[in-house]
DOFI-926531 format. One record per atom (N, C-alpha, C, O): x, y, z; residue in three letters. Coordinates in steps of 0.05 Angstrom, whole numbers, padded with zeros to 5 digits, always signed. Atoms other than C-alpha are relative to their C-alpha. Layout:
<pts>
XYZala ...
</pts>
This chain:
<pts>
-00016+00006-00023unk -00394-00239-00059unk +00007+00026+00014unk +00010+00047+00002unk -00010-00026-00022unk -00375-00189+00005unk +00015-00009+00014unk +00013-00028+00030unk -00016+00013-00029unk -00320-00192+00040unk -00003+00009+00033unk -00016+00028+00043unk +00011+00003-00033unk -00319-00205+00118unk +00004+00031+00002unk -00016+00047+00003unk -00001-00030-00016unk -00291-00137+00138unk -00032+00023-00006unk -00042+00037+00012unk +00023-00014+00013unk -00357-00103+00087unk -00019-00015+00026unk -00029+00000+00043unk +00024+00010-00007unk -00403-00149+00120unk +00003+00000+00036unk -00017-00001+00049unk +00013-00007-00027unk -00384-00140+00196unk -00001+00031+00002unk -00016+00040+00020unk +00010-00036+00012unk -00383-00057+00171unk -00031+00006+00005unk -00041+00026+00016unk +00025-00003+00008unk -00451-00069+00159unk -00021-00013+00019unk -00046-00013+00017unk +00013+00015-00029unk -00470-00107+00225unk +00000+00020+00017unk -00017+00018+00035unk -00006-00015-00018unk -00450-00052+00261unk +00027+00002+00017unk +00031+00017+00036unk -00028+00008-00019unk -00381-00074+00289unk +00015+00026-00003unk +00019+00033-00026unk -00017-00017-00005unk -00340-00014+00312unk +00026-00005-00012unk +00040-00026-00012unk -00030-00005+00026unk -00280+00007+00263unk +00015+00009+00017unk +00008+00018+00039unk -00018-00025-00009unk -00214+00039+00278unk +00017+00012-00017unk +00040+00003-00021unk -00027-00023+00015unk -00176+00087+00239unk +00030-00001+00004unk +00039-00001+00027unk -00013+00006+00002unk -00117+00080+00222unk +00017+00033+00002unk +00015+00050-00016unk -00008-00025+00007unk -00076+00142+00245unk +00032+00007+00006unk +00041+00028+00016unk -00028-00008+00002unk -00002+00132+00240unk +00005-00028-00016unk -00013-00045-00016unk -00012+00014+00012unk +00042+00082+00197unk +00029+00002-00003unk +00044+00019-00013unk -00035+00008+00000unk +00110+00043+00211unk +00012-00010-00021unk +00036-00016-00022unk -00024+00031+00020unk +00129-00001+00149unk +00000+00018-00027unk +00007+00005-00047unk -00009-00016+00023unk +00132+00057+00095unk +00022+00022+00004unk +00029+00031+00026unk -00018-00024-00003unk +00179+00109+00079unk -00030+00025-00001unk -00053+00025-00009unk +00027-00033+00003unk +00141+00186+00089unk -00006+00003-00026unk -00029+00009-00031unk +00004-00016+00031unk +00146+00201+00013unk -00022-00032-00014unk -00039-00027-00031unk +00016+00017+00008unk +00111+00136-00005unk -00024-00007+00023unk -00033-00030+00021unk +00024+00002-00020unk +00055+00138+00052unk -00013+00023-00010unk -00038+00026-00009unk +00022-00025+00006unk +00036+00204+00024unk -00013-00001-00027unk -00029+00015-00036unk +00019+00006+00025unk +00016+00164-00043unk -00033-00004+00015unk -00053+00006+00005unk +00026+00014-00005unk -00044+00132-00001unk -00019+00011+00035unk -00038+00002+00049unk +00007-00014-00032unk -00051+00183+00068unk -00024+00015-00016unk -00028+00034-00001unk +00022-00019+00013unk -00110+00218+00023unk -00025-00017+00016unk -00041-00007+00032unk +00019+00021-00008unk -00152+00153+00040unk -00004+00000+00030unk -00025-00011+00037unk +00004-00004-00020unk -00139+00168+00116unk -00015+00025+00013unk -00022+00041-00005unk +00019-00021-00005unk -00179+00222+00158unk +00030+00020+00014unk +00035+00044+00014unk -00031-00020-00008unk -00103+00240+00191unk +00023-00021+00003unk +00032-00025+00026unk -00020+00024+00004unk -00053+00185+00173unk +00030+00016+00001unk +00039+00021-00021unk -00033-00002-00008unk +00023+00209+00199unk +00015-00024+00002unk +00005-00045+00009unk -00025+00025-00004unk +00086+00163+00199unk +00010+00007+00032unk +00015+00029+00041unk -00011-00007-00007unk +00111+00139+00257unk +00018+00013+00014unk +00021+00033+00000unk -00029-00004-00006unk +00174+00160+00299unk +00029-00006-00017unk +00045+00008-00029unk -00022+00023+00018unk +00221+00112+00268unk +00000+00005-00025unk +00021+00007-00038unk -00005-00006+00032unk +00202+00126+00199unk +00010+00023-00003unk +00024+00024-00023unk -00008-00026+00004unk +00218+00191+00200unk +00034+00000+00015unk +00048+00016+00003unk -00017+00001-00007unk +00285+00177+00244unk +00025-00028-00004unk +00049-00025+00002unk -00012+00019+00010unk +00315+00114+00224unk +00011-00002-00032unk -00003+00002-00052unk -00011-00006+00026unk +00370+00112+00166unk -00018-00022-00019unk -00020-00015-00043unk +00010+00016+00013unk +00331+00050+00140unk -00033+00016-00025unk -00045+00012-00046unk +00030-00019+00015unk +00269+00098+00116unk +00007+00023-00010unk -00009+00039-00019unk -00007-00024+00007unk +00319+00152+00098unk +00015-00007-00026unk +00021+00013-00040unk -00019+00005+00023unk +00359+00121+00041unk -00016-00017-00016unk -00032-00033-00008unk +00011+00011+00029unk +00340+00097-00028unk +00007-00028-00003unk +00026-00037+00008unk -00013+00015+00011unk +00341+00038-00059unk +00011-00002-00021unk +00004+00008-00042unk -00020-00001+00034unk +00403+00017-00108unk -00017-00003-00017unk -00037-00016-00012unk +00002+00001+00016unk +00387+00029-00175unk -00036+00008-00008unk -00051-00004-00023unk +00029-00007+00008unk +00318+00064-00176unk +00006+00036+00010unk +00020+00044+00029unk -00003-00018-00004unk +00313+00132-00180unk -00012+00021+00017unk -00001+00041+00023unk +00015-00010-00018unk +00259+00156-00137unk -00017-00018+00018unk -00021-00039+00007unk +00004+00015-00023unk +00228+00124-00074unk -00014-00028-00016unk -00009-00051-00012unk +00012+00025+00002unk +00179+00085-00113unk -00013+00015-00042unk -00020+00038-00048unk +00005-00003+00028unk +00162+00080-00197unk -00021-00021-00012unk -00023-00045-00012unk +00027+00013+00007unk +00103+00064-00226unk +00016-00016-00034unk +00036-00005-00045unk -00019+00008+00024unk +00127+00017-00295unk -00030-00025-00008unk -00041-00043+00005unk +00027+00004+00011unk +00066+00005-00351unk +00018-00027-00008unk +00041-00024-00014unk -00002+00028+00011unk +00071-00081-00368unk -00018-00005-00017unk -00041-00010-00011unk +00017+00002+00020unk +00047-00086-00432unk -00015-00032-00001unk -00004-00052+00007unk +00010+00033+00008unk -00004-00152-00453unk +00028-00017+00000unk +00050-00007+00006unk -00023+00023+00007unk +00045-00213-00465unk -00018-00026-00017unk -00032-00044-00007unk +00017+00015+00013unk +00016-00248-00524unk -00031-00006-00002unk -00045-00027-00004unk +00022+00001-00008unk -00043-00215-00517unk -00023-00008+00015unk -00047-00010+00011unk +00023+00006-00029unk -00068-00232-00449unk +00019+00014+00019unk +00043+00013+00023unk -00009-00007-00028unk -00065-00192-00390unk +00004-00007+00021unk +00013-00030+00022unk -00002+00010-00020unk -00064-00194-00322unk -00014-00032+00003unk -00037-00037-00003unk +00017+00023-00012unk -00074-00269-00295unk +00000-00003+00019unk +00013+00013+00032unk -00003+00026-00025unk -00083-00318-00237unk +00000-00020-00004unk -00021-00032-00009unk -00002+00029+00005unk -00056-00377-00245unk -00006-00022+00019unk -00011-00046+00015unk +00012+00013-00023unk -00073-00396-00182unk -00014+00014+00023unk -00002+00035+00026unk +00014-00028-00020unk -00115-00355-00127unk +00019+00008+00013unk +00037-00007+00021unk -00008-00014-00008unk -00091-00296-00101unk +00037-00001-00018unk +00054+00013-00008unk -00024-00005+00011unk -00025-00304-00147unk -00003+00014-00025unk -00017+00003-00042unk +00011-00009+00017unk -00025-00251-00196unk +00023+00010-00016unk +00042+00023-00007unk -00021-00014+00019unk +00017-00236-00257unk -00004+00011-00029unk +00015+00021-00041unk 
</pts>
């Protein structure tokens, strides 16, 4: 299987780069700005208190947290695209 976006890639269909982003905070855009060619946040993210303050009860913007098996089965789908 290929998905659509691979397969009109491969037709020739003109791409566009992605070279700014509104719906993250800066410190968590710079987990995945490597994958861009020049990915910046932004106005708003950088000036709006909503992208400037933490959330309660976590200590840093964003925490990675290992989920062990559960009765020896991992990740499922119990139904497509639902994954736990």
């Amino acid at each position: 299987e290929q998905a659509l976006f691979t397969r009109l890639v491969r037709l020739g269909v003109p791409t566009i780069d992605l070279d700014a982003q509104g719906r993250a905070r800066a410190s968590i855009c710079s987990l995945y700005n490597w994958r861009y060619k020049n990915l910046g946040n932004l106005e708003h993210v950088l000036q709006q208190r909503e992208f400037k303050t933490t959330n309660a009860g976590f200590v840093y913007d964003y925490q990675l947290i290992n989920v062990e098996n559960f009765n020896d089965v991992g990740e499922s789908e119990p139904i497509p695209y639902f994954y736990q």
